[in-house]
C-alpha positions in Angstrom: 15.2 31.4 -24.9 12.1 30.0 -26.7 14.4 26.5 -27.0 15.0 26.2 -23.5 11.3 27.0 -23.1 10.6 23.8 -24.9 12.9 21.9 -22.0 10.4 22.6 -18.7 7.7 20.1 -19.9 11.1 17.5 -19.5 12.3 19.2 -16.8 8.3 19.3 -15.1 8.5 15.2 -16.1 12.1 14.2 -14.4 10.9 16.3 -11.6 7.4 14.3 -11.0 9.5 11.0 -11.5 12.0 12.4 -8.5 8.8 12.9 -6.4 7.5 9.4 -7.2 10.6 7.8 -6.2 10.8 10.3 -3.1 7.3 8.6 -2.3 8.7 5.5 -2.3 11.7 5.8 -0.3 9.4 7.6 2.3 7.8 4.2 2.8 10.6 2.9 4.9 12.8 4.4 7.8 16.1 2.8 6.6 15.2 4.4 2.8 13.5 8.0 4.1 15.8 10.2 4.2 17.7 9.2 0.8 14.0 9.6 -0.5 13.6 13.2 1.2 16.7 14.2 -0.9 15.5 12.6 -4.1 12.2 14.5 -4.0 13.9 17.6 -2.8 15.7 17.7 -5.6 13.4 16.9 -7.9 11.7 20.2 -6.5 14.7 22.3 -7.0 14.9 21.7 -10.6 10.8 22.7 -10.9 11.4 25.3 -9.6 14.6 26.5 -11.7 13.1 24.8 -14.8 9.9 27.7 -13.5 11.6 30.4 -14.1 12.2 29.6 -18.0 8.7 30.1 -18.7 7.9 33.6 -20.3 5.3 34.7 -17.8 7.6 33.9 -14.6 10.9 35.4 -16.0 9.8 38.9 -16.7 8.7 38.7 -12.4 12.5 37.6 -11.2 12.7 40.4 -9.4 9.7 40.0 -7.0 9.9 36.0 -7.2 13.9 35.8 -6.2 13.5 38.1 -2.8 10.3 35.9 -2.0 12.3 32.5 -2.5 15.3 33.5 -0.3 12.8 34.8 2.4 11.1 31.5 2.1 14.8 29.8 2.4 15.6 31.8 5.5 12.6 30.6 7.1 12.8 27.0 6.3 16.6 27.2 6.9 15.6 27.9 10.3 13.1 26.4 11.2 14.7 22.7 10.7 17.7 23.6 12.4 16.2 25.3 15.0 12.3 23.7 16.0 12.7 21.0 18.1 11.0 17.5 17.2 8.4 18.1 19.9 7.4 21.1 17.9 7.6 19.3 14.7 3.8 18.3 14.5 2.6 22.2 14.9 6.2 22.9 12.1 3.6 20.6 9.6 0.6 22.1 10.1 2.2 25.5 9.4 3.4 23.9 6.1 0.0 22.5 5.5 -1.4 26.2 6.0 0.6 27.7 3.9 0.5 25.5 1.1 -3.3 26.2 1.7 -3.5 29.7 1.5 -1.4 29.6 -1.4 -3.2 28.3 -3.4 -6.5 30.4 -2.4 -4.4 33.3 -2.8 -3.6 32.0 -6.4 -6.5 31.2 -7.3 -8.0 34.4 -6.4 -5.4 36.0 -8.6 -6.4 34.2 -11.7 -10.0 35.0 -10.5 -9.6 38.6 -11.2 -7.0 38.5 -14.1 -9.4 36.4 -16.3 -12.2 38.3 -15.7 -10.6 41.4 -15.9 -9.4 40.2 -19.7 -13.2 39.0 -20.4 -11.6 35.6 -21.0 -13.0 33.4 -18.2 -15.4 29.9 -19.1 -17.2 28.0 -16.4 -14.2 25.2 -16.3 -11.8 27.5 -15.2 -13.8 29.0 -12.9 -14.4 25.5 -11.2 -10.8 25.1 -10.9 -10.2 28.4 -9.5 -13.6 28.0 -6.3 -12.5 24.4 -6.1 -8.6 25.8 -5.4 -9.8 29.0 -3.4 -12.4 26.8 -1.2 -10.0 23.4 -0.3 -7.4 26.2 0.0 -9.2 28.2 2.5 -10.3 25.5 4.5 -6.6 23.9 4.8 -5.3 27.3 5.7 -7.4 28.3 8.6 -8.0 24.5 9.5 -4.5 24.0 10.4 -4.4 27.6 11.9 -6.4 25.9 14.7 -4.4 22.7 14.4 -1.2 24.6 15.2 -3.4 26.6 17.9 -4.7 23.4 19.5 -1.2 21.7 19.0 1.1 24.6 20.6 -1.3 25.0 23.2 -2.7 28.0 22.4 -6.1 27.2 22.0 -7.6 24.2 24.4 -6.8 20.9 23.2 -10.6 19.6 24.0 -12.7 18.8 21.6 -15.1 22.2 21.3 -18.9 21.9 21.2 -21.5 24.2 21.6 -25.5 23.5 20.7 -26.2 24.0 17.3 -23.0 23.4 16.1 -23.8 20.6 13.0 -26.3 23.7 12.2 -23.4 26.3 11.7 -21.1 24.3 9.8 -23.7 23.0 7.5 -24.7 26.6 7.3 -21.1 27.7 6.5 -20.7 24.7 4.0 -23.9 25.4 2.2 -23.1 29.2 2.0 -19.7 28.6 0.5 -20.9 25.8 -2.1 -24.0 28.2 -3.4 -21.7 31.4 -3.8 -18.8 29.1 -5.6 -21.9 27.8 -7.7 -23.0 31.5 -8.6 -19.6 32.0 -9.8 -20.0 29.4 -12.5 -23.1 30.1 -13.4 -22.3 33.4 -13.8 -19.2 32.6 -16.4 -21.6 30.4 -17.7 -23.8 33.4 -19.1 -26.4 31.8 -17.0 -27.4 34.7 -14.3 -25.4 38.0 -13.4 -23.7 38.5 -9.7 -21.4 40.9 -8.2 -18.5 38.7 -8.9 -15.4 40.2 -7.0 -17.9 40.5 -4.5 -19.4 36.9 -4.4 -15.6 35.5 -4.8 -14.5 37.6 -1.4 -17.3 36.0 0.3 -16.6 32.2 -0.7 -13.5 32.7 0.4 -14.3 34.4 3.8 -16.8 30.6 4.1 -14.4 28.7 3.3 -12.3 30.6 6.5 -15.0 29.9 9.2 -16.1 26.4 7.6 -12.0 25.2 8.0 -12.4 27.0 11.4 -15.6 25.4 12.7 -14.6 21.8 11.1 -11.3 21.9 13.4 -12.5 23.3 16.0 -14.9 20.4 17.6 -11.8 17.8 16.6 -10.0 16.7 20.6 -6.2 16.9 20.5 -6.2 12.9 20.6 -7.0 12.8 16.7 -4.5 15.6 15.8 -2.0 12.8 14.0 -5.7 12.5 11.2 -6.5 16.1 11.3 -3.1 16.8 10.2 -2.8 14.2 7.3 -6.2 15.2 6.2 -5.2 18.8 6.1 -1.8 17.7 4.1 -4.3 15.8 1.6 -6.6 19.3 1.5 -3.5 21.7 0.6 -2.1 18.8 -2.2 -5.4 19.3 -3.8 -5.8 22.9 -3.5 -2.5 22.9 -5.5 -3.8 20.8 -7.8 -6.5 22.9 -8.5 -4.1 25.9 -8.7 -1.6 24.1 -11.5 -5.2 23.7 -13.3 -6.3 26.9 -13.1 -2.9 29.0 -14.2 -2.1 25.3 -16.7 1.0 24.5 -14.8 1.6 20.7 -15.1 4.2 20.2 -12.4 1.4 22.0 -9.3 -0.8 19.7 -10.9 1.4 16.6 -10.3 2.8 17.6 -7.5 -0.8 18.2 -5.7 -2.1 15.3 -6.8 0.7 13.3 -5.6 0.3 14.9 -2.3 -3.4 14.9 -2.1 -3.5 10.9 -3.0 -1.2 9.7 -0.7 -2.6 12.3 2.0 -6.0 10.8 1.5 -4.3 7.1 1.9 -2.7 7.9 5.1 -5.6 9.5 6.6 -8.0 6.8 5.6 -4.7 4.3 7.5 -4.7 6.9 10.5 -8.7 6.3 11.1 -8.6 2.7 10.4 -5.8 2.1 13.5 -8.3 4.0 15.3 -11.5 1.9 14.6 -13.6 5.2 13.9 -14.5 6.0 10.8 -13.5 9.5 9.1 -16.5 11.1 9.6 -16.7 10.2 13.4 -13.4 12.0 13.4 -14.6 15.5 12.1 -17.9 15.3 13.5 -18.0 13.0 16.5 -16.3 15.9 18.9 -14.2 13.3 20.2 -12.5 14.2 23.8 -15.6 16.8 24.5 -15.9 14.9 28.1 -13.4 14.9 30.4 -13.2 13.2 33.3 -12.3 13.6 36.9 -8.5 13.0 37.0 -7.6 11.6 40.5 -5.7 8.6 42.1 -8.7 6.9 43.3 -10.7 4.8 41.8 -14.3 4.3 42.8 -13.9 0.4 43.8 -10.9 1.6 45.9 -8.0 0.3 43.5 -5.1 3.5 43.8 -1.9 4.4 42.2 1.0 2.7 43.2 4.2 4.9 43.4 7.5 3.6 42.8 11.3 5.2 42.6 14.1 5.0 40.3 15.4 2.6 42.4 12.5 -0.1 42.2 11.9 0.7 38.4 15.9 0.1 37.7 15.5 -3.9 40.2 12.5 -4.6 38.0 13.8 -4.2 34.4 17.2 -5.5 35.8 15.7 -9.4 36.6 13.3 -9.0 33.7 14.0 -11.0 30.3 12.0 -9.7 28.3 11.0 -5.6 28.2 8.8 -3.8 25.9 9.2 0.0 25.3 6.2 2.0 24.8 7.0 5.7 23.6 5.0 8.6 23.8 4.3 12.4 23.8 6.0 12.4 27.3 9.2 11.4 25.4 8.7 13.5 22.7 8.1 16.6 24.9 10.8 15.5 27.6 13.4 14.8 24.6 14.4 11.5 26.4 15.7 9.2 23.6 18.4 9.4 23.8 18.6 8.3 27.8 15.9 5.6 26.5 18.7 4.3 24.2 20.7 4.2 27.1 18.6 2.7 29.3 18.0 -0.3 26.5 21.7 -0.5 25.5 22.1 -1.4 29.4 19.9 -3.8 29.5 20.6 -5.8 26.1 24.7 -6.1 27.8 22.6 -7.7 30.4 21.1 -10.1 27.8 17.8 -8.5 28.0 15.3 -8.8 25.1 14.4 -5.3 24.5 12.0 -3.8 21.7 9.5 -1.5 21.0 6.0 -1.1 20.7 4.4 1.7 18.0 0.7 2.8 18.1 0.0 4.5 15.1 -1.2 7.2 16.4 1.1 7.5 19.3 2.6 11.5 19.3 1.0 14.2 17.4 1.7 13.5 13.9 1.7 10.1 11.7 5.3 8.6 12.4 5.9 10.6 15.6 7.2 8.7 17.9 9.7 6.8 14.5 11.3 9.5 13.9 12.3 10.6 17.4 13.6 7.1 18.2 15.5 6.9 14.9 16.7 10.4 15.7 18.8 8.4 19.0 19.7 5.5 16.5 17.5 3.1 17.5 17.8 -0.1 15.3 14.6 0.2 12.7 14.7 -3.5 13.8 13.6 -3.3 17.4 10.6 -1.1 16.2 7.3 -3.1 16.0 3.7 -1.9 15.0 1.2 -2.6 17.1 -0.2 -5.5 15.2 3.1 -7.0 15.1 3.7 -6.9 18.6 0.5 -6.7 20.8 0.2 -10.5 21.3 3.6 -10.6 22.7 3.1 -8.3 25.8 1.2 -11.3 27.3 5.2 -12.8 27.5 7.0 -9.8 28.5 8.3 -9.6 32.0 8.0 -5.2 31.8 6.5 -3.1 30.1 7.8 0.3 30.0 5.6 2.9 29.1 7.2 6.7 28.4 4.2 9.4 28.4 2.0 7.1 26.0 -1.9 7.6 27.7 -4.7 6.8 25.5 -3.0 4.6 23.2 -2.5 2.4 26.6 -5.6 2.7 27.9 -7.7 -0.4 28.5 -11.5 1.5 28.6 -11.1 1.3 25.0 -11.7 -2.5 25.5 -13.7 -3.0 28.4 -16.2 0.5 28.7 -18.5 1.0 26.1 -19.2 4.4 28.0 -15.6 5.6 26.9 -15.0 8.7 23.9 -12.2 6.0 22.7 -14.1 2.2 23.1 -13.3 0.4 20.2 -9.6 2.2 19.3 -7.3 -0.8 19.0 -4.6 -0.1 21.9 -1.4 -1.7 22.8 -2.2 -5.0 25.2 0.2 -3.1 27.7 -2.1 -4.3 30.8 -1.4 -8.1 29.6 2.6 -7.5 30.5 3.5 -9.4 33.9 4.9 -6.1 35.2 4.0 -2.5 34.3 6.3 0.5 35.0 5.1 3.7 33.6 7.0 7.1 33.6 5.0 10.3 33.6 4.5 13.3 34.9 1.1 13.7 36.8 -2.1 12.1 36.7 -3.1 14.3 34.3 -5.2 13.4 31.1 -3.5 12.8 28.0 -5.0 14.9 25.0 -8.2 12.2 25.0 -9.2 13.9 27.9 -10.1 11.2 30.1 -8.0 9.2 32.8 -6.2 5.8 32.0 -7.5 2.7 33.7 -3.9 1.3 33.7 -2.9 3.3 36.0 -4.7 1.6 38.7 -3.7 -1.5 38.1 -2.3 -3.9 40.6 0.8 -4.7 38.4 1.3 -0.8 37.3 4.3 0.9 39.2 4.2 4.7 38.2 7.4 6.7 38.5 6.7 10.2 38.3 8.9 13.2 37.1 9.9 14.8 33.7 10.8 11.4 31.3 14.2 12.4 30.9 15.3 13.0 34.3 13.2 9.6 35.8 15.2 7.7 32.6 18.3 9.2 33.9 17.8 8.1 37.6 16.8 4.8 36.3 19.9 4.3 34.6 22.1 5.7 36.9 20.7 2.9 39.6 21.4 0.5 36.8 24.9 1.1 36.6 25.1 1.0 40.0 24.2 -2.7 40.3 26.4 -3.8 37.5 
């Protein structure tokens, strides 16, 4: 036994290397999912290699039932949560990961100070793990909340809010620093006690920071939260001396932290305007008038299908709508039809387009898409100016021109695709309703805009039923 102990440190190494090269193939659509296996089973051998260590194996019995549990339930839930769902499925993930570690680092809280063998190191492990972990857990709480509609999308402010969760920061930091001080020699506290109120802080500051964040800058809050939970596991592997949570969280955390910092940047707001700028507060009157008299313009299937049938050139613009209507499919269709017509037909990507980073890729590869006819916004944006349509699919703020033209608007200054610059604009959506910024779109009152409304499947449909039609 004690010689295949000596093996997990190899095993822990070939298993970091799988998640490095997992990394890496996640860089690319063509190379993701042979990078998701890689990585997955890099995990599985941790986690077998685990339970060769001398403190796990004599706990088989409560570790096994937990695992399988844990297998059902992820089993499940990515055979059976829809991709709509799939942004709330990550912040459960991100939770969890979260509260595991608190929970763990609690744990070691109690059993080193129970043996008398805790130093002020550890014990800045274990606040750093229960705090980060705390936060992430009842942070994405709300993010799933906000996300599955049970609590309101807006952004949420109330006067004195900065106040509170300064308060609520402050509080946590002092009792995490009593802790060390305490193991320290330096001044005596009711530990246990001290410990159960950092971590109750460290709840309602993860609470309040998510709280005042609008549902338009969900696809940050959620990386930001991943990069929380990696390190809260880090901090976890430090405090029980695991090496592989301590690569494996820092692995998440880094490229958690790069992606949120890529996430804000797309936006043109700077991470801090994002947790504390209670972004979407204001909403705004959502009608089909606009004050200098401009209106919507209605259109049917029928017009929509004449329109992209004489055009040349089209540009698809995805969105939630798609993602919530499950229309790729018919979009696939719809573009198939028009490239036998000889119809230049691609696709236009916001970054932040959806509710989680890669959104609206994954539901478009997910119909087969070619990864070829998928551009990024700065790839494509000039080109709209030479497109004959543009066909946008339940994409709202990432359309929306305020954010070039009024400095009065929550999102002026958020690069947007250059949709209005199209010579003809057709988009598919339900209502006139605000998208998750709050606040109405300006496109929809242009001139050039024809707006076919209905659920995006069925309007897709109808469109290319009136397309077959005419062939």
């Amino acid at each position: 036994m004690e010689q295949l102990q000596g093996l997990v440190p190899w095993v822990y190494l070939l298993a970091a290397v799988t998640f490095i090269l997992g990394l890496k193939g996640l860089s690319g659509p063509t190379t993701a999912p042979l990078g998701n296996r890689v990585a997955a089973a890099g995990m599985l051998l941790a986690v077998i290699a685990t339970f060769l260590e001398s403190q796990v194996a004599s706990a088989w019995l409560l570790i096994v039932p937990a695992i399988a549990i844990g297998a059902v339930i992820g089993f499940i839930g990515a055979r059976q949560v829809p991709m709509t769902a799939m942004p709330q499925m990550v912040a459960i993930f991100n939770g969890a990961g979260g509260g595991a570690a608190a929970l763990v680092s609690i744990q070691e809280y109690l059993r080193a100070t129970g043996e008398g063998a805790v130093n002020a190191g550890e014990v800045v492990a274990i606040v750093l793990g229960l705090m980060i972990g705390a936060v992430s857990f009842s942070g994405s709480a709300v993010a799933f909340g906000k996300l599955q509609g049970l609590i309101d999308a807006r952004a949420f402010r109330y006067s004195g809010q900065q106040l509170v969760t300064g308060g609520l920061f402050a509080g946590m930091i002092l009792g995490a620093l009593a802790l060390i001080a305490s193991a320290a020699g330096l001044v005596t506290v009711p530990t246990v006690l001290v410990l159960a109120l950092v971590a109750l802080l460290a709840l309602a500051f993860g609470v309040a920071l998510v709280m005042p964040i609008g549902g338009a800058d969900m696809p940050v809050v959620i990386s930001l939260l991943n990069a929380y939970t990696g390190l809260a596991v880090a901090m976890a592997g430090f405090s029980i001396g695991n090496q592989m949570l301590i690569i494996a969280g820092t692995l998440v955390g880094a490229s958690g932290t790069l992606l949120t910092r890529l996430m804000s940047k797309a936006m043109n707001r700077s991470l801090g305007n994002v947790l504390f700028g209670a972004f979407g507060a204001a909403t705004a009157a959502s009608g089909a008038r606009a004050e200098d008299g401009r209106t919507v313009r209605s259109i049917s299937a029928e017009d929509a299908a004449i329109q992209l049938g004489y055009a040349q050139r089209v540009i698809i613009v995805p969105g939630y709508g798609l993602a919530v209507a499950q229309a790729q499919h018919g979009v696939r269709e719809l573009a198939d039809l028009l490239e036998q017509k000889g119809i230049e037909v691609r696709y236009a990507i916001h970054p932040v387009a959806g509710r989680m980073p890669g959104h609206m890729n994954v539901l478009l590869a997910e119909a087969n898409v070619p990864y070829e006819k998928l551009f990024d916004m700065e790839q494509i944006n000039d080109d709209f100016k030479r497109a004959d349509v543009a066909l946008v699919i339940g994409a709202n703020d990432v359309t929306n021109p305020a954010a070039r033209s009024d400095k009065s608007s929550p999102i002026y200054g958020m690069p947007i695709l250059n949709v209005d610059q199209a010579q003809n604009i057709i988009v598919i959506k339900r209502s006139m309703k605000p998208g998750f910024a709050g606040i109405d779109n300006d496109l929809y009152l242009d001139p050039k805009t024809g707006m076919l409304f209905g659920d995006a499947k069925q309007a897709v449909s109808q469109v290319v039923a009136e397309l077959k039609k005419a062939a």
